[in-house]
C-alpha positions as CSV (number, residue, x, y, z in Angstrom):
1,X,-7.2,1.7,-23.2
2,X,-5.7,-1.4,-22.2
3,X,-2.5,-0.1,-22.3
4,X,-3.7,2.6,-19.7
5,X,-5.0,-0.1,-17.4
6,X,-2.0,-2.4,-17.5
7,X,0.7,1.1,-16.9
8,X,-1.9,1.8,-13.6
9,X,-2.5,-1.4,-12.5
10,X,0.9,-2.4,-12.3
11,X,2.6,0.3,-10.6
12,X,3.2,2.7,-13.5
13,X,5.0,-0.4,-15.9
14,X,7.4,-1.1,-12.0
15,X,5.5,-4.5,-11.5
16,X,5.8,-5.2,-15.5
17,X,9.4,-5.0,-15.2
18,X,10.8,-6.5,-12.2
19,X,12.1,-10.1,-12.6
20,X,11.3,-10.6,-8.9
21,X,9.3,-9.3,-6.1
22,X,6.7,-7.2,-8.6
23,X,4.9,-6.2,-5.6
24,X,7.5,-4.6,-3.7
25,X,8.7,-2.5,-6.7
26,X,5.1,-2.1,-7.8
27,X,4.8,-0.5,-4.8
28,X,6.8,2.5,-4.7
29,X,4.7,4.9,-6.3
30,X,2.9,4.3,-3.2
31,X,5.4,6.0,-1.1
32,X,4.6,9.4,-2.6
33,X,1.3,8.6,-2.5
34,X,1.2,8.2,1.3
35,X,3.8,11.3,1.7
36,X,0.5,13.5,-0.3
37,X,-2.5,12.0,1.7
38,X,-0.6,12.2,5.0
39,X,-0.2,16.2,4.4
40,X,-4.1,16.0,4.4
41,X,-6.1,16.6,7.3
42,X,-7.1,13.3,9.4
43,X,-10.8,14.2,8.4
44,X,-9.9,14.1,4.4
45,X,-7.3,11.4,4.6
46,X,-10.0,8.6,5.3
47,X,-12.4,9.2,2.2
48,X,-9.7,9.7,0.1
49,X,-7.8,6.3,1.0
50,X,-11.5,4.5,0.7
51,X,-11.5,6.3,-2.5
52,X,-8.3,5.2,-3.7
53,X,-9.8,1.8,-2.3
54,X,-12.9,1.8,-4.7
55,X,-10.5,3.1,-7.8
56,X,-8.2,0.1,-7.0
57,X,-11.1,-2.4,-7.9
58,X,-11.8,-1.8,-11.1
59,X,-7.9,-1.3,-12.7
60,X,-7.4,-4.6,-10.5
61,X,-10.2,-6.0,-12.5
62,X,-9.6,-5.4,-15.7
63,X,-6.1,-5.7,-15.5
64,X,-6.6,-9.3,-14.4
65,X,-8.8,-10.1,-17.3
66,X,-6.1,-8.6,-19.7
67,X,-3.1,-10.7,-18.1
68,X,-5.7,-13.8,-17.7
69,X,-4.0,-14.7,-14.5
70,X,-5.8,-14.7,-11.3
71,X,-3.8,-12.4,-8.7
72,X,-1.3,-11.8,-10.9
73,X,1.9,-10.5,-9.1
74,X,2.3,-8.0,-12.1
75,X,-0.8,-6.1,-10.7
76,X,0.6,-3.9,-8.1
77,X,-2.5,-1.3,-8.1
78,X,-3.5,-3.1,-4.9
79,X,-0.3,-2.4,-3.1
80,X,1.0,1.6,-4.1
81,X,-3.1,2.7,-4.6
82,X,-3.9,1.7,-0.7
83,X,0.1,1.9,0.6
84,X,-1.4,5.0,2.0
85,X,-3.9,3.4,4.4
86,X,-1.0,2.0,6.5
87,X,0.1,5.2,7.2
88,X,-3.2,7.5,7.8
89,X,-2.9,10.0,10.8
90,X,1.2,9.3,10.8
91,X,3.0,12.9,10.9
92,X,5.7,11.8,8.0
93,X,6.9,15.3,7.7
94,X,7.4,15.5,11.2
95,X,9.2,12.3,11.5
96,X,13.0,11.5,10.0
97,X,13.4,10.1,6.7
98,X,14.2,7.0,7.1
99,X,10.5,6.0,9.2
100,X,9.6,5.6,5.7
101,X,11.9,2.8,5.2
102,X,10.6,1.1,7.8
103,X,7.1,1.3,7.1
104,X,7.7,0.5,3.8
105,X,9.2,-2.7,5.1
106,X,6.1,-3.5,7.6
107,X,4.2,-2.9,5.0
108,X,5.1,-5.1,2.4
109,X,6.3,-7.9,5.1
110,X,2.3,-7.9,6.0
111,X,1.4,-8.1,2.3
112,X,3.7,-10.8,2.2
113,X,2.9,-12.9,5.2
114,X,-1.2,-12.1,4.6
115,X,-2.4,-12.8,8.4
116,X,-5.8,-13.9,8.8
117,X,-8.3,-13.0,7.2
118,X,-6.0,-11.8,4.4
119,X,-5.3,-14.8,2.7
120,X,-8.1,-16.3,2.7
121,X,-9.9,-12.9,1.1
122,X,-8.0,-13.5,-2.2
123,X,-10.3,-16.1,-2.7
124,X,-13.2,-13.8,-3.9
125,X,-13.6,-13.5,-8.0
126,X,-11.8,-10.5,-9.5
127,X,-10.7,-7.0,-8.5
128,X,-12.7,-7.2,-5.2
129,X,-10.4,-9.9,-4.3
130,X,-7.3,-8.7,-5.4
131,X,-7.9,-5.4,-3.7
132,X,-9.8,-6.7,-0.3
133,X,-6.9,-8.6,0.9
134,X,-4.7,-5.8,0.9
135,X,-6.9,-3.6,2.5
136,X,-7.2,-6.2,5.8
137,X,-3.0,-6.0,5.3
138,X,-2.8,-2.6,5.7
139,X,-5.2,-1.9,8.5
140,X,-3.0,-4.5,10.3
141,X,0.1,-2.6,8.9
142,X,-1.4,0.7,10.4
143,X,-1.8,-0.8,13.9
144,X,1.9,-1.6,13.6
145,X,3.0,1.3,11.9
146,X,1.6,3.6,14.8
147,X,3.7,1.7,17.1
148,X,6.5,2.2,15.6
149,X,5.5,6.0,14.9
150,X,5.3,6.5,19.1
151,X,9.1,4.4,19.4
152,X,10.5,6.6,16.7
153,X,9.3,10.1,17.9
154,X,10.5,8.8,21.4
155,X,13.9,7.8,20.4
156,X,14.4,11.3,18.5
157,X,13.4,13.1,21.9
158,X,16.0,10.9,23.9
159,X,17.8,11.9,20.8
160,X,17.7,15.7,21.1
161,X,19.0,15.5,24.9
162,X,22.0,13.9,24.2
């Protein structure tokens, strides 16, 4: 079983591997995460990132107890299991490939950076802290991430005039 919890909680083995920058790898199975939810309806899309949210806790949790380090950057469950809150209501399929790319990059640059309250977040005991900072990061990541969404599908309508 704790073999299970470490391939989750890190990303499917991508955060157990990488030398450097385990989050950002550990992230990727995020990305087809996101593309999925985002082909949900906006009604369906919220309760199944808060449930994706809730499911993030406990693999976070136990994970950490496994590794014995708190936070450890090996634990990627809270990055690629709520990657697709940053994105909720986006049209992806109607937008060009490389959007992704950067969202992906917003994304992980607010995980990074941790704006207020994030950082200070990580401070609460166990998966709840592991998981609640990221959730603050990607509801910021969101806000961006729809501003980008409204400059990319304005640049492809210039786009389609010229």
């Amino acid at each position: 079983m704790k073999k299970f919890v470490l391939f989750v909680a890190s990303g499917f083995g991508l955060g157990l591997v990488a030398p450097v920058a385990p989050g950002t790898l550990g992230s990727l199975p995020g990305v087809a995460l996101a593309y999925a939810v985002c082909s949900l309806p906006l009604w369906l899309q919220l309760p199944v990132c808060l449930g994706f949210t809730l499911l993030a806790i406990p693999f976070c949790d136990e994970a950490e107890k496994i590794l014995g380090i708190k936070d450890d950057g090996r634990i990627t469950a809270d990055e690629w299991m709520l990657y697709p809150i940053a994105l909720i209501g986006i049209p992806l399929a109607s937008l060009p490939w490389w959007s992704m790319v950067i969202f992906f990059c917003v994304i992980r640059a607010v995980d990074i950076l941790k704006p207020w309250p994030c950082r200070g977040l990580q401070a609460i005991p166990g998966g709840r802290g592991i998981v609640i900072d990221d959730f603050f990061a990607n509801l910021y990541s969101l806000a961006i991430n729809w501003g980008l969404c409204f400059a990319i599908s304005a640049l492809g309508c210039q786009l389609s005039f010229i």
